[in-house]
PDB file of N, CA, C and O in Angstrom:
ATOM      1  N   UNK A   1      97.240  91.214 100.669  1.00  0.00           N
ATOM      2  CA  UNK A   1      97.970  90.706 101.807  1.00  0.00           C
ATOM      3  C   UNK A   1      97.770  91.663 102.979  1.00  0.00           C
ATOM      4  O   UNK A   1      97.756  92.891 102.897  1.00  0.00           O
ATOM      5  N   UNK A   2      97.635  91.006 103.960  1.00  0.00           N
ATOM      6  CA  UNK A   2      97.192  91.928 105.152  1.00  0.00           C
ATOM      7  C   UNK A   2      98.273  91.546 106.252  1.00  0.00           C
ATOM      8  O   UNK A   2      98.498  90.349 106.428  1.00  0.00           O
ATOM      9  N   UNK A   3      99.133  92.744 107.201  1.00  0.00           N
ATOM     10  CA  UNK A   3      99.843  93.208 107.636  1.00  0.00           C
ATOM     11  C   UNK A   3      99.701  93.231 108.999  1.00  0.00           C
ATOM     12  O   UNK A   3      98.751  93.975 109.245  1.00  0.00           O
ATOM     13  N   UNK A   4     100.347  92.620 110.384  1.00  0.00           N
ATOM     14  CA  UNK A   4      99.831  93.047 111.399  1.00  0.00           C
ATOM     15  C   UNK A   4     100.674  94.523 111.469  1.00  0.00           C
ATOM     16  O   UNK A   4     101.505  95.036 110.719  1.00  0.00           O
ATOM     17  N   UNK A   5      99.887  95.054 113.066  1.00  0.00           N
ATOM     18  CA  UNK A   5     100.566  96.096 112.934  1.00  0.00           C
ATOM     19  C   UNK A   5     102.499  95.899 113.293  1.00  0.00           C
ATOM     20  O   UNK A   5     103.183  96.718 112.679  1.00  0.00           O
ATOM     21  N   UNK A   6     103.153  95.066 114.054  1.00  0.00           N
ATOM     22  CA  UNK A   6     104.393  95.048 113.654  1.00  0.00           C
ATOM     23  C   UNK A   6     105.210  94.647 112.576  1.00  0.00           C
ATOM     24  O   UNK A   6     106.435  94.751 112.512  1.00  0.00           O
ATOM     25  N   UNK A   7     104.196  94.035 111.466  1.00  0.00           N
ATOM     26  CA  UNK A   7     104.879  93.517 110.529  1.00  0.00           C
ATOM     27  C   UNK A   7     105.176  95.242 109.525  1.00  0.00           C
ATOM     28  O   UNK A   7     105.986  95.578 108.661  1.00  0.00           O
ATOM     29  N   UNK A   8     104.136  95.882 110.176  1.00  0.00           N
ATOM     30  CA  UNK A   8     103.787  97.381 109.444  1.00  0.00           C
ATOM     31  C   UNK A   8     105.218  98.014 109.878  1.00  0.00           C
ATOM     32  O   UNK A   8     105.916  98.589 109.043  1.00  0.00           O
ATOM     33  N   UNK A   9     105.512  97.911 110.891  1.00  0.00           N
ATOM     34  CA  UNK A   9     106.154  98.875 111.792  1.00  0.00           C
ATOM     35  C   UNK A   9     107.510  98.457 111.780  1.00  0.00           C
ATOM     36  O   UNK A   9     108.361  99.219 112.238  1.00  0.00           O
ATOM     37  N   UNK A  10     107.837  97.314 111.304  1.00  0.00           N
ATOM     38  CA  UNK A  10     108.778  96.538 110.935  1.00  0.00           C
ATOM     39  C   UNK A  10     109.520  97.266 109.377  1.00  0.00           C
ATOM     40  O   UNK A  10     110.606  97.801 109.156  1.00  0.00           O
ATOM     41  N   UNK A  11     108.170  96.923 108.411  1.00  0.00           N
ATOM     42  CA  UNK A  11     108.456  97.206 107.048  1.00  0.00           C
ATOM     43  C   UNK A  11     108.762  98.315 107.222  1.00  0.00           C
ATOM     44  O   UNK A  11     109.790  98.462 106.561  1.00  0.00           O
ATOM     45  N   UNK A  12     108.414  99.633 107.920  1.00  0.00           N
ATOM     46  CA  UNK A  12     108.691 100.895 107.757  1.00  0.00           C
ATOM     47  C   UNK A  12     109.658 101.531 108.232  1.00  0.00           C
ATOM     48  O   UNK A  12     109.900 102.726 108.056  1.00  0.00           O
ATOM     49  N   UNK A  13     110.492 100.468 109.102  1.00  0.00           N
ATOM     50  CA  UNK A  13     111.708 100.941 109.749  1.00  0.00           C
ATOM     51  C   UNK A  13     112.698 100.412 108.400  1.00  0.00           C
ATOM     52  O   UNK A  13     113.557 101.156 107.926  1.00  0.00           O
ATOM     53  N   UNK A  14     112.424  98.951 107.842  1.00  0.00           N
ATOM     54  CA  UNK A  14     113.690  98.499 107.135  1.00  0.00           C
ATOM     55  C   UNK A  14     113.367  99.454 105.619  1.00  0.00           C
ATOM     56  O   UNK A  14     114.332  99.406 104.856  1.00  0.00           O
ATOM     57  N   UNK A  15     112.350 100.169 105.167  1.00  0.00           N
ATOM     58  CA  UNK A  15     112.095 100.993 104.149  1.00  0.00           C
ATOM     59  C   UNK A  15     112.828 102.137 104.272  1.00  0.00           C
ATOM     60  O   UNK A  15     113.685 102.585 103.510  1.00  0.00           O
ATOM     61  N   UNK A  16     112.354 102.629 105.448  1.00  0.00           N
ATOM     62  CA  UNK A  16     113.118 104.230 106.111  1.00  0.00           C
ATOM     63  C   UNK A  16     114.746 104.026 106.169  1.00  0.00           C
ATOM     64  O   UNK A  16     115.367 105.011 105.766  1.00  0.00           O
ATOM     65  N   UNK A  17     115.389 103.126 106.519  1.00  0.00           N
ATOM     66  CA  UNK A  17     116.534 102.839 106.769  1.00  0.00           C
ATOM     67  C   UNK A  17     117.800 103.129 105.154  1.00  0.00           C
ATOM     68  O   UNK A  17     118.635 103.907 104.694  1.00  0.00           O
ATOM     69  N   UNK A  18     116.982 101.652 104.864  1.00  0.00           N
ATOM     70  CA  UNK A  18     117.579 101.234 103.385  1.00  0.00           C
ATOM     71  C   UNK A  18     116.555 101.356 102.436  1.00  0.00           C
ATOM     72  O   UNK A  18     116.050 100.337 101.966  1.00  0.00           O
ATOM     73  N   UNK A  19     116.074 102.807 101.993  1.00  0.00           N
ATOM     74  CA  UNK A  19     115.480 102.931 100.600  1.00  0.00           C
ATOM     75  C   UNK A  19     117.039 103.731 100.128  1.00  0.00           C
ATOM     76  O   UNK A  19     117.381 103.482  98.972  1.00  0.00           O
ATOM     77  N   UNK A  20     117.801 104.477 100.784  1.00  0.00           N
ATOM     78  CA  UNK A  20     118.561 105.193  99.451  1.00  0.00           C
ATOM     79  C   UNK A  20     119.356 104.149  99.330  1.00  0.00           C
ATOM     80  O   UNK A  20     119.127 103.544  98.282  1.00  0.00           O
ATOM     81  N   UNK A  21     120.499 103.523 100.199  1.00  0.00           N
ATOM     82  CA  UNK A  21     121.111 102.121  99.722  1.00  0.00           C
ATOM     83  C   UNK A  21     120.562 100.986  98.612  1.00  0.00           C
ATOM     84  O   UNK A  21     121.309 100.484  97.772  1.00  0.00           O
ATOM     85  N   UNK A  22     119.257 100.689  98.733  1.00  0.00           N
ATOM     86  CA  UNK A  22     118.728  99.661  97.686  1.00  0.00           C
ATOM     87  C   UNK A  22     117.925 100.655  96.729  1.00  0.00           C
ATOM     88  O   UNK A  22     118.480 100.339  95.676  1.00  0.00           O
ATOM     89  N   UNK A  23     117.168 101.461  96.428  1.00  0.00           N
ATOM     90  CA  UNK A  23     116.954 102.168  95.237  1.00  0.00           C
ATOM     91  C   UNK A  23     117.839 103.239  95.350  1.00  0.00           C
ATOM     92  O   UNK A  23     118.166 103.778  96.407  1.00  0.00           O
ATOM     93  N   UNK A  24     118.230 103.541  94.191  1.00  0.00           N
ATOM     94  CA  UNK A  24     118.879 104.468  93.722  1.00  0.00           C
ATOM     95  C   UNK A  24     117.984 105.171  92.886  1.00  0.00           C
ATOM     96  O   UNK A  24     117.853 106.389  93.001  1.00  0.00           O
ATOM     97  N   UNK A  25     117.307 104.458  91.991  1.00  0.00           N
ATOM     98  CA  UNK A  25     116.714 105.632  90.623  1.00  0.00           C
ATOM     99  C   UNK A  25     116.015 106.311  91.151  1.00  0.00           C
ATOM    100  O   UNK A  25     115.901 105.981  92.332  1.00  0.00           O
ATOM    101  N   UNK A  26     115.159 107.565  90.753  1.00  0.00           N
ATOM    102  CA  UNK A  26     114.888 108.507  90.788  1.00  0.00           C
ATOM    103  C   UNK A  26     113.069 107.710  91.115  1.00  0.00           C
ATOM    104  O   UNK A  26     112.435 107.516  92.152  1.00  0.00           O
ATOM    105  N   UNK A  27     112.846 107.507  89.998  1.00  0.00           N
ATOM    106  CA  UNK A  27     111.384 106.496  90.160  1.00  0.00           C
ATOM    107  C   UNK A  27     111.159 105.642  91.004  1.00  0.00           C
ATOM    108  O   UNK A  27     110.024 105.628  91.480  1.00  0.00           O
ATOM    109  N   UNK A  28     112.051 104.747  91.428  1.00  0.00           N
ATOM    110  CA  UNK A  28     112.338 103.605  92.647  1.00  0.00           C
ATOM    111  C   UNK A  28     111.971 104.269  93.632  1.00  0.00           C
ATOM    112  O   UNK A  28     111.021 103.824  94.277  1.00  0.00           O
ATOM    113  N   UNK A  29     112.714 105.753  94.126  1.00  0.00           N
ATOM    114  CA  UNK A  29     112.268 106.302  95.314  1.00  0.00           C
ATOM    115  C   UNK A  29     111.330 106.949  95.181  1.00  0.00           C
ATOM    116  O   UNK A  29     111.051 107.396  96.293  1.00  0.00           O
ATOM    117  N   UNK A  30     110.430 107.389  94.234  1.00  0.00           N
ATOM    118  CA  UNK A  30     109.377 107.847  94.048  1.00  0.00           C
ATOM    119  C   UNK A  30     108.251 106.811  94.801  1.00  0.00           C
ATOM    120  O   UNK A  30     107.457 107.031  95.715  1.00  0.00           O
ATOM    121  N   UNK A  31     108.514 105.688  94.074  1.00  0.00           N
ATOM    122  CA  UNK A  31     107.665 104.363  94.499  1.00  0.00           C
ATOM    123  C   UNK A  31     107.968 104.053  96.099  1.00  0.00           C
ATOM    124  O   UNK A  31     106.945 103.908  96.767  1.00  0.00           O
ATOM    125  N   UNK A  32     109.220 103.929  96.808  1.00  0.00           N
ATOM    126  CA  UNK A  32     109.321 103.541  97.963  1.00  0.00           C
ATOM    127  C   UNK A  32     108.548 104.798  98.837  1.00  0.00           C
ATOM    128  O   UNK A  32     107.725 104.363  99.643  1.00  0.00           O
ATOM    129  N   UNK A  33     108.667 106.105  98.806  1.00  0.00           N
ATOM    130  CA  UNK A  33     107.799 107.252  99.488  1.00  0.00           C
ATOM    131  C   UNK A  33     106.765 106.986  99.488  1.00  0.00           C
ATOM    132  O   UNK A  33     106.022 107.243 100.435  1.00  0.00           O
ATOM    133  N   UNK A  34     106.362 106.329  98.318  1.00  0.00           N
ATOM    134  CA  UNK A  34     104.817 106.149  97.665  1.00  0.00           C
ATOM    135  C   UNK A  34     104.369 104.768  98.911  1.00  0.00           C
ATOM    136  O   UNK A  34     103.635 104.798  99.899  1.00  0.00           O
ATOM    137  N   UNK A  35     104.798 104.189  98.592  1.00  0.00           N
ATOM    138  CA  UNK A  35     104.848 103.079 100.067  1.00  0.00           C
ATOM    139  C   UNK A  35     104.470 103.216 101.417  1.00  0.00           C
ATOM    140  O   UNK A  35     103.530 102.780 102.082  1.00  0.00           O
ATOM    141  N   UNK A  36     105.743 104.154 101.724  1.00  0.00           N
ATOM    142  CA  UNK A  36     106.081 104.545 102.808  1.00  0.00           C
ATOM    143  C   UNK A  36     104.787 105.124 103.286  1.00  0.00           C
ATOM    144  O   UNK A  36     104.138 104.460 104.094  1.00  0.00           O
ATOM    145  N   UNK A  37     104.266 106.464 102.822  1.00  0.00           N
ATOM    146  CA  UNK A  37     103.229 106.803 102.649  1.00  0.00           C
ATOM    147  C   UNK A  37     101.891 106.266 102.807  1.00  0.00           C
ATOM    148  O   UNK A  37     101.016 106.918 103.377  1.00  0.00           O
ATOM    149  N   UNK A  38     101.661 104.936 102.259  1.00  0.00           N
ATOM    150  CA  UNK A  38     100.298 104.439 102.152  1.00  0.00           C
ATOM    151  C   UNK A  38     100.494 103.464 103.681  1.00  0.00           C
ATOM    152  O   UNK A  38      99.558 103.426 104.479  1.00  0.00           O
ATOM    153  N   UNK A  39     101.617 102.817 103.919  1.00  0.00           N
ATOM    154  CA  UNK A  39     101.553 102.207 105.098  1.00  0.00           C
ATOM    155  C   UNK A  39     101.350 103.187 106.686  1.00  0.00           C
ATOM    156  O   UNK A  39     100.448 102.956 107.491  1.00  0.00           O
ATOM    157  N   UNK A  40     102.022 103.881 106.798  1.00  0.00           N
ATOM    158  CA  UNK A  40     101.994 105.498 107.744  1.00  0.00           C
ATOM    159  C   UNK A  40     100.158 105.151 107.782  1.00  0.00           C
ATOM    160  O   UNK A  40      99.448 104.684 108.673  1.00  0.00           O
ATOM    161  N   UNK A  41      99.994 105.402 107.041  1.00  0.00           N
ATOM    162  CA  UNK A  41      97.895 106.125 106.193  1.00  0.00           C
ATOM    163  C   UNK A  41      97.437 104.842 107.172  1.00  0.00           C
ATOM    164  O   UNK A  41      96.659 104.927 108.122  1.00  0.00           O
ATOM    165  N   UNK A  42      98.006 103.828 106.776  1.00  0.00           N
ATOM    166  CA  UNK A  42      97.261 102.733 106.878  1.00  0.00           C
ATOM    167  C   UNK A  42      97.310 102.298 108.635  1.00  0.00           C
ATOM    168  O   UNK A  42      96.572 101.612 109.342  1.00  0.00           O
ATOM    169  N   UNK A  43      98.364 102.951 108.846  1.00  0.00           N
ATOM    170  CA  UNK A  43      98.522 102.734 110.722  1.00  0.00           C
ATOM    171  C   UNK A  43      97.791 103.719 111.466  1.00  0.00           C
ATOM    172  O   UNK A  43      97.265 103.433 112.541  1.00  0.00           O
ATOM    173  N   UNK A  44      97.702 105.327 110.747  1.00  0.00           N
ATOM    174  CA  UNK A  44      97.110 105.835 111.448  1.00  0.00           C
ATOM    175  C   UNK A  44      95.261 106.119 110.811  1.00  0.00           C
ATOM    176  O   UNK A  44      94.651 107.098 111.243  1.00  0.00           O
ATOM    177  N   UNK A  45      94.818 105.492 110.154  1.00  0.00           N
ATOM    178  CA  UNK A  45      93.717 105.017 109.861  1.00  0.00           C
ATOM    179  C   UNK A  45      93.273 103.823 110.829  1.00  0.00           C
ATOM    180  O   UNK A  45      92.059 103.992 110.938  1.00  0.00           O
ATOM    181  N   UNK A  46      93.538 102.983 111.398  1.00  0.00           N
ATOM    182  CA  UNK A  46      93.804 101.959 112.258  1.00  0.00           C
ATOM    183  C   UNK A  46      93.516 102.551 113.651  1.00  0.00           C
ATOM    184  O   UNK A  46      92.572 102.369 114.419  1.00  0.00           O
ATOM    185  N   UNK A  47      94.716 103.380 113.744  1.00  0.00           N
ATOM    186  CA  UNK A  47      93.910 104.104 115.604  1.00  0.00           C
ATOM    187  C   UNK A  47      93.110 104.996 115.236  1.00  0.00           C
ATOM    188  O   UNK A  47      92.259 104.755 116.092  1.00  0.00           O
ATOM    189  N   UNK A  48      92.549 106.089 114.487  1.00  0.00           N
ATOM    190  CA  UNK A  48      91.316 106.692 114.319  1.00  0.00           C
ATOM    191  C   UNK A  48      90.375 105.759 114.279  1.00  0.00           C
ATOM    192  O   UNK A  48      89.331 106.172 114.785  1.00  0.00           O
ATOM    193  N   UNK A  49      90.276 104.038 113.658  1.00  0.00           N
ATOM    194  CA  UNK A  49      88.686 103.835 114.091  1.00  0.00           C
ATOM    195  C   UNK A  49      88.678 102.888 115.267  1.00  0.00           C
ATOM    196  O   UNK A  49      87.609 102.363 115.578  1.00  0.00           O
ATOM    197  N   UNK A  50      89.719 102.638 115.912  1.00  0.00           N
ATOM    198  CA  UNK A  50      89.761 101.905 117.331  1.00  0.00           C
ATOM    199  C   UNK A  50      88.445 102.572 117.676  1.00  0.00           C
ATOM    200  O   UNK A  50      88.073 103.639 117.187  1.00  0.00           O
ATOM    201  N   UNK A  51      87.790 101.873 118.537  1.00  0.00           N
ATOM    202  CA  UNK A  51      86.577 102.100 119.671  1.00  0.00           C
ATOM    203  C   UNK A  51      87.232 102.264 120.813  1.00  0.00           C
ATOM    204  O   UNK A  51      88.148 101.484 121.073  1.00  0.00           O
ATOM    205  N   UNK A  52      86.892 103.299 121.707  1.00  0.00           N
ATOM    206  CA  UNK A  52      87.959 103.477 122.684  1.00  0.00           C
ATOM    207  C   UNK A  52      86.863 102.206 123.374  1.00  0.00           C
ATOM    208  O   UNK A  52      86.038 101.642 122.654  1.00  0.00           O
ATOM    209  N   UNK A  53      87.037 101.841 125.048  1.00  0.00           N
ATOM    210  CA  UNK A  53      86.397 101.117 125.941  1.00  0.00           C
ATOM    211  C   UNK A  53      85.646 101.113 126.206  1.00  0.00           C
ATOM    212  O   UNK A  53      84.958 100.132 126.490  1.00  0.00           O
ATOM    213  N   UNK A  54      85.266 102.692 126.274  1.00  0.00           N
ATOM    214  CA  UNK A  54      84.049 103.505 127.281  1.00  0.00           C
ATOM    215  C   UNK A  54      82.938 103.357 126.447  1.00  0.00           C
ATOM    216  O   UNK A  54      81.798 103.182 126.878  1.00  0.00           O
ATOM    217  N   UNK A  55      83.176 103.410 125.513  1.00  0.00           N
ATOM    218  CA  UNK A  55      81.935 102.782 124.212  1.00  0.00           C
ATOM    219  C   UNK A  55      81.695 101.751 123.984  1.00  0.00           C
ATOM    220  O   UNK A  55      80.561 101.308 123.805  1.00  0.00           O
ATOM    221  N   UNK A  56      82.242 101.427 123.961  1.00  0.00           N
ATOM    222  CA  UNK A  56      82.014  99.690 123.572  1.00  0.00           C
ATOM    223  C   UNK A  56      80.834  98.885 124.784  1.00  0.00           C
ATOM    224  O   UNK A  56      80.361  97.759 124.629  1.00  0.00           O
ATOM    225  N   UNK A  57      80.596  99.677 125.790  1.00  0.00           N
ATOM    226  CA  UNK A  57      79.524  98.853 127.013  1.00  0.00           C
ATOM    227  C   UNK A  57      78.421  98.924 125.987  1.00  0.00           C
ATOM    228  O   UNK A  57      77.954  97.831 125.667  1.00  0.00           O
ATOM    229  N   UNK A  58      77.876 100.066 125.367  1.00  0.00           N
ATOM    230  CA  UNK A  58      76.518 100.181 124.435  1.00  0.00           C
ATOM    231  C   UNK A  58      76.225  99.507 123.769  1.00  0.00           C
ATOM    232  O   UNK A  58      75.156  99.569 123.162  1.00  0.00           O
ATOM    233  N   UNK A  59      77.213  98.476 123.626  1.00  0.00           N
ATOM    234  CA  UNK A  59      76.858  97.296 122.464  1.00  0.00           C
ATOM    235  C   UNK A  59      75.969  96.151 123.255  1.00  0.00           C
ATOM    236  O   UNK A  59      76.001  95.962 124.471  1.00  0.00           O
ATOM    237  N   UNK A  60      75.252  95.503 122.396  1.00  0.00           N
ATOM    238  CA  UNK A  60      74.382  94.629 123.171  1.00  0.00           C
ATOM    239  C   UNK A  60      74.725  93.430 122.292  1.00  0.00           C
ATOM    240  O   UNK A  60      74.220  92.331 122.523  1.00  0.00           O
TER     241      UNK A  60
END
């Protein structure tokens, strides 16, 4: 399943918010960090391979 970026930015506010309210166990929050984590990766993986503008004329 693929994510725009506010649906990203969305999930990571309602994760950050309410992970200790909805998990409690010890493993649960292991897994929600674990989450948390790969989405973060996944946003700022996203602007590292943006093409800035100024490059993009070289394309033919």
């Amino acid at each position: 399943m693929l994510l725009t970026e506010k649906e990203k930015e969305l999930l990571l506010a309602i994760l950050k918010k309410e992970r200790i309210k909805l998990f409690q166990g010890k493993e649960k929050k292991e897994s929600i960090e674990a989450m948390i984590h790969k989405i973060e990766q996944s946003m700022r993986n996203v602007k590292v391979n943006e093409i800035p503008k100024k490059f993009d004329t070289f394309k033919k």
